[in-house]
C-alpha positions as a printed Julia matrix, in Angstrom:
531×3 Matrix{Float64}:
 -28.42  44.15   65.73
 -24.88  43.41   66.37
 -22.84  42.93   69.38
 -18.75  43.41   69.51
 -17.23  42.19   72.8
 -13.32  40.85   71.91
 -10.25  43.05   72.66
  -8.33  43.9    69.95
  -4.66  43.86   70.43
  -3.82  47.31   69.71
  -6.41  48.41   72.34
  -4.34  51.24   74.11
  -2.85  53.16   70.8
  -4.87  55.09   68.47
  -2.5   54.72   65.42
  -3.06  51.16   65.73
  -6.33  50.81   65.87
  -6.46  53.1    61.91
  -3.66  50.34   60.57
  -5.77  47.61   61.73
  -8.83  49.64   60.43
  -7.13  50.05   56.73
  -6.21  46.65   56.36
  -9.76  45.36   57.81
 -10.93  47.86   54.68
  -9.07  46.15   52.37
 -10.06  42.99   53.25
 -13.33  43.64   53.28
 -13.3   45.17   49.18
 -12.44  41.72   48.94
 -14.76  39.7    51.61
 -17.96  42.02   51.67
 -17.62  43.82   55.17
 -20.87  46.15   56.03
 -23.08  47.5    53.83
 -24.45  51.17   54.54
 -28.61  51.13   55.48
 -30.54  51.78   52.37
 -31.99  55.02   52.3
 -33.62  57.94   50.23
 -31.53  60.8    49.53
 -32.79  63.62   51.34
 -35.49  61.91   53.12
 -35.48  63.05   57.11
 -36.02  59.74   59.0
 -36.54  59.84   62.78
 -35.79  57.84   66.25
 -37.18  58.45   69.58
 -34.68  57.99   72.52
 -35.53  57.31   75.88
 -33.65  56.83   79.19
 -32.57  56.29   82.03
 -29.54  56.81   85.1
 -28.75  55.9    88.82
 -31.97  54.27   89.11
 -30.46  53.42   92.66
 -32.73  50.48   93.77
 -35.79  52.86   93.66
 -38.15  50.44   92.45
 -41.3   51.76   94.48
 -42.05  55.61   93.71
 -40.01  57.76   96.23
 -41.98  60.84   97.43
 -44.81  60.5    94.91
 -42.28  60.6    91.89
 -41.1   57.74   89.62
 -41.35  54.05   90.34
 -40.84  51.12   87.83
 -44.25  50.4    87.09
 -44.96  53.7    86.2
 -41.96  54.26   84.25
 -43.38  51.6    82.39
 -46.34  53.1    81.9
 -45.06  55.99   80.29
 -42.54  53.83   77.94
 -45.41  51.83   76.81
 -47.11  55.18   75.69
 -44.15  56.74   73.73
 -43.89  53.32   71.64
 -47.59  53.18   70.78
 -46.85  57.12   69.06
 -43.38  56.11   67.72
 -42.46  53.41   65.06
 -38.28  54.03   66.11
 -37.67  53.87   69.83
 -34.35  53.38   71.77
 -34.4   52.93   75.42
 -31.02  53.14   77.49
 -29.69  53.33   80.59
 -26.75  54.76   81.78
 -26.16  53.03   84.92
 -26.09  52.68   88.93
 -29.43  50.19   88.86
 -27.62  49.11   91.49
 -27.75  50.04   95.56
 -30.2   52.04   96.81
 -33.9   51.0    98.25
 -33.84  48.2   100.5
 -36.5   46.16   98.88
 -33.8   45.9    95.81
 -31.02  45.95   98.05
 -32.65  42.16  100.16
 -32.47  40.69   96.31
 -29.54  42.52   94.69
 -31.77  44.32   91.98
 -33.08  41.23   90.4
 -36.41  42.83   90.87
 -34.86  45.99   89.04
 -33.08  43.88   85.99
 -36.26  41.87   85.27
 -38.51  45.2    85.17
 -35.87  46.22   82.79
 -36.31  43.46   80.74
 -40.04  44.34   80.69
 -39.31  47.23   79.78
 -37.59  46.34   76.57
 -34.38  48.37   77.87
 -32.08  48.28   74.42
 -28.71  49.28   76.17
 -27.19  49.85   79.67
 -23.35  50.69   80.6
 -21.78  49.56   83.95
 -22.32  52.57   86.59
 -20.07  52.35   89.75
 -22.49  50.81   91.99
 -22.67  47.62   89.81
 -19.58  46.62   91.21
 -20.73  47.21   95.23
 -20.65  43.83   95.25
 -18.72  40.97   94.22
 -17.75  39.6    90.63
 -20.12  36.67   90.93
 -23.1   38.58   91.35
 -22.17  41.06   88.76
 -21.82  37.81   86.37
 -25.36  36.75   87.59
 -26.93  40.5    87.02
 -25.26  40.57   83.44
 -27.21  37.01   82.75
 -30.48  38.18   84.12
 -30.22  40.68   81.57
 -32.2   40.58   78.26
 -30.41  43.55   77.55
 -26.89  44.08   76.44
 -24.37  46.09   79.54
 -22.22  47.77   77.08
 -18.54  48.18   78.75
 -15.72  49.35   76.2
 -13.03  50.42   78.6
 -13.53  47.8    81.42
 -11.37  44.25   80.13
 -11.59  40.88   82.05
  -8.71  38.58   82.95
  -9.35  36.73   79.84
  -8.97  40.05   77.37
 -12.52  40.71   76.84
 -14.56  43.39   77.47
 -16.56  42.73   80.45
 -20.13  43.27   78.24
 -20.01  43.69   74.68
 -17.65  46.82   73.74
 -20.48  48.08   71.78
 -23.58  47.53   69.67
 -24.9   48.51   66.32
 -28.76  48.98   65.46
 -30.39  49.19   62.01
 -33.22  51.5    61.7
 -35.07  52.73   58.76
 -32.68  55.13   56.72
 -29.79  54.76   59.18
 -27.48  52.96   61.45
 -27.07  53.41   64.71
 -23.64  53.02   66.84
 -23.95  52.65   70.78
 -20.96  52.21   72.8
 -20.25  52.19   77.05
 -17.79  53.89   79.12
 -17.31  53.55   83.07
 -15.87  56.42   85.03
 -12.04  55.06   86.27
 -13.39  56.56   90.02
 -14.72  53.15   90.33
 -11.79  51.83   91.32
 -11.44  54.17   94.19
 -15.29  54.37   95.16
 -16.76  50.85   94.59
 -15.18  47.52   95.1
 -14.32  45.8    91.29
 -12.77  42.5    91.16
  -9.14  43.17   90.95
  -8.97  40.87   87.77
 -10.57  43.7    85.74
  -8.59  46.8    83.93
 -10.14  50.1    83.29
  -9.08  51.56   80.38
  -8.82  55.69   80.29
 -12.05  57.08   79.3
 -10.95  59.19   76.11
  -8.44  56.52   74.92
 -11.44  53.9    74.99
 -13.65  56.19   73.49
 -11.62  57.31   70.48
 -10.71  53.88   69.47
 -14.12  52.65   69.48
 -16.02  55.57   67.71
 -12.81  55.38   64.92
 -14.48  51.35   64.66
 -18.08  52.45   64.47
 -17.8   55.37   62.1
 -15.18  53.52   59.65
 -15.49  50.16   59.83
 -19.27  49.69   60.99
 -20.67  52.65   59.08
 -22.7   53.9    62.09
 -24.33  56.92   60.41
 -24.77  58.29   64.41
 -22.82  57.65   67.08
 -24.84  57.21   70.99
 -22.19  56.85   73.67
 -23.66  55.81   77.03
 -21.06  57.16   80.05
 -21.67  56.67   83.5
 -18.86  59.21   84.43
 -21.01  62.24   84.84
 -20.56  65.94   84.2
 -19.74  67.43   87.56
 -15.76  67.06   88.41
 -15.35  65.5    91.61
 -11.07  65.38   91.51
  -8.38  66.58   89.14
  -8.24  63.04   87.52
 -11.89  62.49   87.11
 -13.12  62.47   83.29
 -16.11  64.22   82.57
 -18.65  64.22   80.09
 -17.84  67.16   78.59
 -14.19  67.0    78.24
 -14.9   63.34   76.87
 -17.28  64.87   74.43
 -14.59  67.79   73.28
 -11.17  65.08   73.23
 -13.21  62.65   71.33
 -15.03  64.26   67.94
 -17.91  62.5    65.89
 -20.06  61.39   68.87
 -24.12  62.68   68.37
 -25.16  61.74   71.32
 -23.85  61.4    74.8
 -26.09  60.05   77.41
 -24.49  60.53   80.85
 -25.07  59.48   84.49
 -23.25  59.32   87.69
 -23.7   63.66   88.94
 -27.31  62.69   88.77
 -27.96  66.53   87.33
 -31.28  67.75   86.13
 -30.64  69.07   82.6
 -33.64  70.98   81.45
 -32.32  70.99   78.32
 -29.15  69.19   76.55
 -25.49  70.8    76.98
 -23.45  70.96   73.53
 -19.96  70.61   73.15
 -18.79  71.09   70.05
 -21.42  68.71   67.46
 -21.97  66.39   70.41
 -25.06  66.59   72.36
 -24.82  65.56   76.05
 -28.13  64.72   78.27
 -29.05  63.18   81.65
 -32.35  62.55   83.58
 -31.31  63.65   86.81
 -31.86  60.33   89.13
 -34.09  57.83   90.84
 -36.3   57.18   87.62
 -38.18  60.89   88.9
 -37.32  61.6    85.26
 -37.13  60.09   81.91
 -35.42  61.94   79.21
 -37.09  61.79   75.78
 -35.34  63.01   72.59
 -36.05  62.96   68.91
 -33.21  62.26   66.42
 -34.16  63.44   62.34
 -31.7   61.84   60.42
 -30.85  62.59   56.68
 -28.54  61.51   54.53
 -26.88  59.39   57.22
 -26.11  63.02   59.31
 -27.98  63.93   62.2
 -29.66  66.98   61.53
 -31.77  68.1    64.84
 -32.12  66.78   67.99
 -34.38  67.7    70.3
 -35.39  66.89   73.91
 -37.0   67.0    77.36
 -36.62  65.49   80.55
 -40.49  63.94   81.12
 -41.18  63.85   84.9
 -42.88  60.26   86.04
 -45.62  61.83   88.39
 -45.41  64.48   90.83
 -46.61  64.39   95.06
 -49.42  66.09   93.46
 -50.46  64.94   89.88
 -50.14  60.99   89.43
 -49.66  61.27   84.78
 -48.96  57.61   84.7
 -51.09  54.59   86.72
 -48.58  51.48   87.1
 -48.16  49.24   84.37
 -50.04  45.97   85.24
 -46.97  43.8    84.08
 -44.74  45.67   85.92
 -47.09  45.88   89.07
 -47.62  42.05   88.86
 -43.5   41.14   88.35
 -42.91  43.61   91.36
 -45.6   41.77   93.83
 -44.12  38.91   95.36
 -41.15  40.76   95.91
 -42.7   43.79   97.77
 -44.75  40.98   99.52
 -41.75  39.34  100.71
 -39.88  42.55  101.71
 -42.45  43.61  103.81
 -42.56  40.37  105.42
 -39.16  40.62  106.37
 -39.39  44.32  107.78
 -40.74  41.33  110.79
 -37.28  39.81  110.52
 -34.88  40.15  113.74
 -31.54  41.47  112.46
 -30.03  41.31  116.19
 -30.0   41.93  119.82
 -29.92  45.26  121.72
 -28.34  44.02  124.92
 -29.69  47.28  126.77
 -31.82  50.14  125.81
 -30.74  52.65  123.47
 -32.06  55.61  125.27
 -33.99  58.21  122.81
 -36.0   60.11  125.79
 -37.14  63.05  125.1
 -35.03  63.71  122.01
 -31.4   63.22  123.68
 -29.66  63.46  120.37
 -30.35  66.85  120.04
 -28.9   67.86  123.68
 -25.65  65.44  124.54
 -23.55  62.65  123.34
 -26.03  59.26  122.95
 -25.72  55.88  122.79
 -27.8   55.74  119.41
 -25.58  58.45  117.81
 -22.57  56.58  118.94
 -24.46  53.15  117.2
 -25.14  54.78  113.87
 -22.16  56.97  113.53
 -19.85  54.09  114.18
 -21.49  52.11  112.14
 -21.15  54.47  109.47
 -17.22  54.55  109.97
 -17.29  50.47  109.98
 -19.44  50.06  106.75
 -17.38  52.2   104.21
 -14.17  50.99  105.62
 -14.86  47.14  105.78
 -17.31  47.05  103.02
 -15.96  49.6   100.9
 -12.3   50.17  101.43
 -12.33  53.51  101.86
 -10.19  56.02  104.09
 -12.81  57.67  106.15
 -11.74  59.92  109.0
 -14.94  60.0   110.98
 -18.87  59.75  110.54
 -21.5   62.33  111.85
 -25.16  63.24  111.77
 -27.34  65.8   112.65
 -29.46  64.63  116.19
 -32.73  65.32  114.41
 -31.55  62.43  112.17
 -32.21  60.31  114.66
 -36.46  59.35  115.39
 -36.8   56.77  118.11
 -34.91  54.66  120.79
 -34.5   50.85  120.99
 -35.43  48.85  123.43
 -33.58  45.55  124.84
 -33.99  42.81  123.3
 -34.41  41.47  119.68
 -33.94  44.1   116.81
 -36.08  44.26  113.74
 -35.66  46.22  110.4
 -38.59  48.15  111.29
 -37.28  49.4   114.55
 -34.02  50.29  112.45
 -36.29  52.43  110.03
 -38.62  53.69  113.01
 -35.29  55.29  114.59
 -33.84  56.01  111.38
 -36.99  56.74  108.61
 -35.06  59.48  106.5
 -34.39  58.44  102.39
 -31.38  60.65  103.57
 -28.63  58.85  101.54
 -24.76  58.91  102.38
 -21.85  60.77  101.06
 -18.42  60.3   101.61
 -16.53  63.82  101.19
 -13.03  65.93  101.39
 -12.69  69.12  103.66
 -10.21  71.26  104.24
  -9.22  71.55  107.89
  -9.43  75.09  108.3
 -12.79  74.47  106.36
 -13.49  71.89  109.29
 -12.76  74.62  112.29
 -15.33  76.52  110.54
 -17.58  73.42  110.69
 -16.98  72.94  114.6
 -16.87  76.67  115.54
 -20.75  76.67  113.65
 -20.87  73.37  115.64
 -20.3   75.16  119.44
 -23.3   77.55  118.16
 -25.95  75.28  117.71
 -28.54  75.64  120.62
 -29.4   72.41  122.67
 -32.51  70.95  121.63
 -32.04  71.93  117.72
 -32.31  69.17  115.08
 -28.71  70.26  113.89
 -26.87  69.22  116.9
 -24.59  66.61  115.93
 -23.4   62.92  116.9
 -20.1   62.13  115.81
 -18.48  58.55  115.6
 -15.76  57.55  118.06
 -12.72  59.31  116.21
 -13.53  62.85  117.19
 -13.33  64.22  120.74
 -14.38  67.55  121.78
 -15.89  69.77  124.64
 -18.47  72.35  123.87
 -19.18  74.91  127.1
 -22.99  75.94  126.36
 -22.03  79.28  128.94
 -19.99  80.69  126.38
 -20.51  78.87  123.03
 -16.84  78.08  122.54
 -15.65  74.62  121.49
 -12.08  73.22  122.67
  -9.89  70.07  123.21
 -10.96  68.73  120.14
  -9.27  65.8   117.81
  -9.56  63.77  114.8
  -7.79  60.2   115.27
  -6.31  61.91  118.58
  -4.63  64.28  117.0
  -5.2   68.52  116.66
  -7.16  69.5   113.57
  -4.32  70.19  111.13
  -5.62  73.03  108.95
  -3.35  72.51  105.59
  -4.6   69.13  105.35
  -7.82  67.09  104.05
 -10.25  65.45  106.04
 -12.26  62.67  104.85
 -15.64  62.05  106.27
 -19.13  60.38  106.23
 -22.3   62.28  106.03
 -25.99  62.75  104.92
 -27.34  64.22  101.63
 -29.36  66.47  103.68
 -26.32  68.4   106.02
 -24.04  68.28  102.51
 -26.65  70.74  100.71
 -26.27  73.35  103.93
 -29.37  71.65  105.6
 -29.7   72.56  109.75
 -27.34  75.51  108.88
 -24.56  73.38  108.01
 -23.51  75.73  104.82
 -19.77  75.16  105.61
 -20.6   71.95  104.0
 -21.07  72.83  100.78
 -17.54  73.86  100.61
 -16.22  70.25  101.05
 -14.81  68.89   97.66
 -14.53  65.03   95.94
 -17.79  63.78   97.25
 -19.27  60.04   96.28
 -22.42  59.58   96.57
 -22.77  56.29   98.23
 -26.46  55.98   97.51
 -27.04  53.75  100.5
 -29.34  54.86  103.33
 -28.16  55.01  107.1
 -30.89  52.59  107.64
 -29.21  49.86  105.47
 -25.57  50.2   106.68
 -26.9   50.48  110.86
 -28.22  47.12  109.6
 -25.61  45.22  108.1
 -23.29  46.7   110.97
 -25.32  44.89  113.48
 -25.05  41.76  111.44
 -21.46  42.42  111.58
 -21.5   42.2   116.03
 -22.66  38.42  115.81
 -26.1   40.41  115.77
 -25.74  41.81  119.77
 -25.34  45.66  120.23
 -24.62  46.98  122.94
 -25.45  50.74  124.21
 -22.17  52.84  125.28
 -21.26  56.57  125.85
 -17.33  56.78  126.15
 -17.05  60.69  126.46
 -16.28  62.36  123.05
 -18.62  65.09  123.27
 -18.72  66.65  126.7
 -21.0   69.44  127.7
 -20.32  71.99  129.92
 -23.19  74.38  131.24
 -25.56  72.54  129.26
 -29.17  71.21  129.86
 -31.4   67.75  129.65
 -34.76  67.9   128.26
């Protein structure tokens, strides 16, 4: 095996990577450079890939599906039937379940390392935090976090800028590239510079094919193959701009493939998300050319049919941890300094004080936290479980009230797109799980005689329809959920993968830990009914 992690100087031109790449050929007829894997001519020799993408903290199966332990499992399995066996990851292990969110996915890396994980690449979510626990997440892994278009302060590559594996009858290249969105949908030290995905790409498959003599080329991208803005590289166009890659395994869309997309000779794959899948291929490999490829995407149990029992190693690594999470599900996280009426399901019939709590918070979180431009938050009532009483606030009174694995997006929508959304809005019957609670920056009056909707603003101001809103909302309402189809018309999303639970909780940290309930009058109802 071996690891490449300095910057050469010619990093951002093509023409000079080839005239360092001639000259590091001629030296090398002189010095011995590498030496091509011995092989028999016409002999087809195989390798079994496995992997992995935004994994998302979901270290406990979610809905009867996945789970490390029996991820495991299955790995274990397809080693003991396979002499070859490469196991990747293409990134986001990072933010997600709040068992790895208390210990910032140190559960999650060490599983990994279990695991015998060959390769990852940086995702977006490993930079949610800051640089120093990146550093520490990179050192708890046994695993190389291949990064060839991220460079530190220093001129490296923030993980080694690639990695080359010997197998019988052929050599394998690997290489990593992070989507450039992460600078405008995570938080990365400003220290580091992302290099364009293509540019990155072609100069480091030119230095695997010609100067390492990787017979196949594995590029593992974290930039997905679903185009969320007119500057936003995908998979596919990396795969056409840059020739003589095999293999692309992708993350980042989190996309169900049930079966791999080709671009030109370049096979691209991805196992959808939350370890509910692992994809499995077979490379043959003759004469140093690949020559088939096939592949599945192997589902790790179902609600209904449990294939693979937790590995014991796994099981036993993950203990103290779940042990100590649910310990702290105990743990006070604040003060309610009145009740936070629920009643008898007031979020779905008027503005509440737990809407206003969870909406705000929503606004607070991915503006403090995560620098973005948000425009408002909102949430369907039904959302919305339980009330909370005065007094001290635990994390399981935040996931009583709040018990959905509904994770948050943050996306674009037109403004005549978002009249649509509050004409459907004035519609909605009192008492329906769809009726909504919107943070403090929108205003309106609904008049239940007539179903009409009017005085409405955004930041105090008219809905504008020529331009874009930005806003803050579930997984569930995005997909047209509680009739909310208007949404699937909004464009650039980012998938947060954080659950309202978490950021209501770090929100009330964020008060000195005392909440207090308030109503201030931005949704008034006219004509309309309590429960």
């Amino acid at each position: 095996m071996k690891l490449s992690q300095k910057r050469p100087a010619g990093f951002r031109s093509c023409l000079a990577a080839l005239a360092a790449a001639v000259i590091l050929a001629l030296i090398g007829g002189c010095a011995g450079g590498p030496k091509p894997v011995p092989r028999e001519a016409g002999r087809i020799y195989e390798l079994t890939v496995l992997h992995t993408n935004d994994h998302h903290g979901t270290i406990l199966p979610n809905g009867g599906r996945g789970g490390l332990a029996e991820r495991a499992a299955f790995i274990k399995q397809v080693r003991a039937a396979n002499p070859q066996v490469l196991l990747i990851d293409a990134g986001d292990i990072n933010t997600g379940s709040a068992l790895s969110n208390m210990f910032l996915a140190e559960p999650d890396f060490l599983s990994y390392n279990l695991m015998g994980y060959d390769a990852a690449t940086f995702g977006n979510h490993e930079f949610d935090s800051n640089q120093a626990n990146l550093l520490k997440q990179i050192s708890q892994a046994s695993f190389p976090i291949l990064s060839s278009n991220i460079i530190t302060a220093e001129g490296n590559y923030l993980g080694p800028r690639y990695l080359i594996k010997d197998y019988e009858g052929f050599r394998v290249g690997l290489f990593g590239i992070t989507t450039l969105r992460t600078q405008v949908i995570a938080s990365p030290d400003k220290s580091l510079t992302f290099v364009n995905e293509i540019e990155a790409a072609r100069e480091v498959v030119e230095i695997l094919r010609n100067q390492e003599l990787a017979d196949i080329i594995i590029g593992i991208t974290h930039i997905g193959d679903v185009k969320e803005g007119p500057e936003h590289i995908t998979s596919p166009e990396l795969a056409e701009a840059v020739p003589g890659i095999d293999l692309i395994i992708d993350g980042h869309s989190h996309s169900f493939f049930a079966e791999p997309l080709t671009v030109g000779s370049t096979y691209i794959v991805s196992a959808n998300e939350w370890g509910k899948f692992v994809g499995q291929g077979k490379l043959q490999v003759a004469d140093g050319r690949l020559v088939s490829f096939e592949w599945q995407p192997v589902e790790i149990n179902t609600p209904d049919v449990k294939t693979f029992e937790p590995d014991p190693e796994v099981t036993a690594l993950l203990a103290p941890y779940i042990e100590e999470a649910d310990a702290s599900l105990k743990e006070v996280v604040g003060e309610a300094a009145g009740e936070f009426v629920f009643g008898n399901r007031l979020t779905r019939y008027q503005e509440t004080s737990l809407g206003n709590l969870v909406t705000d918070a929503n606004v607070w979180y991915f503006r403090s936290v995560y620098n973005q431009h948000i425009d408002f938050a909102f949430h369907n009532g039904g959302n919305i479980r339980a009330g909370l009483p005065a007094g001290p606030i635990t994390r399981e009174s935040i996931l009583t009230i709040l018990p959905f694995d509904n994770y948050l997006y943050i996306v674009s929508i037109k403004g005549e797109d978002l009249l649509e959304l509050f004409n459907y809005i004035a519609s909605i019957p009192q008492g329906n799980g769809a009726f909504p609670q919107f943070s403090q920056e929108v205003r309106y009056t609904v008049n239940k005689n007539t179903n009409t909707l009017t005085d409405l603003t955004v930041n105090g101001a008219p809905v504008d329809p020529g331009r874009l809103y930005r806003f803050c909302t579930n997984s569930y309402l995005l997909e047209g959920g509680d009739g909310y189809t208007v949404l699937q018309k909004s464009i650039d999303p980012f998938n947060t993968s954080l659950l309202l639970s978490y950021v209501v909780v770090e929100y009330i940290k964020s008060q000195n830990g005392v909440i207090t309930p308030v109503t201030d009058g931005r949704l008034r109802v006219i004509g309309g009914v309590t429960p």
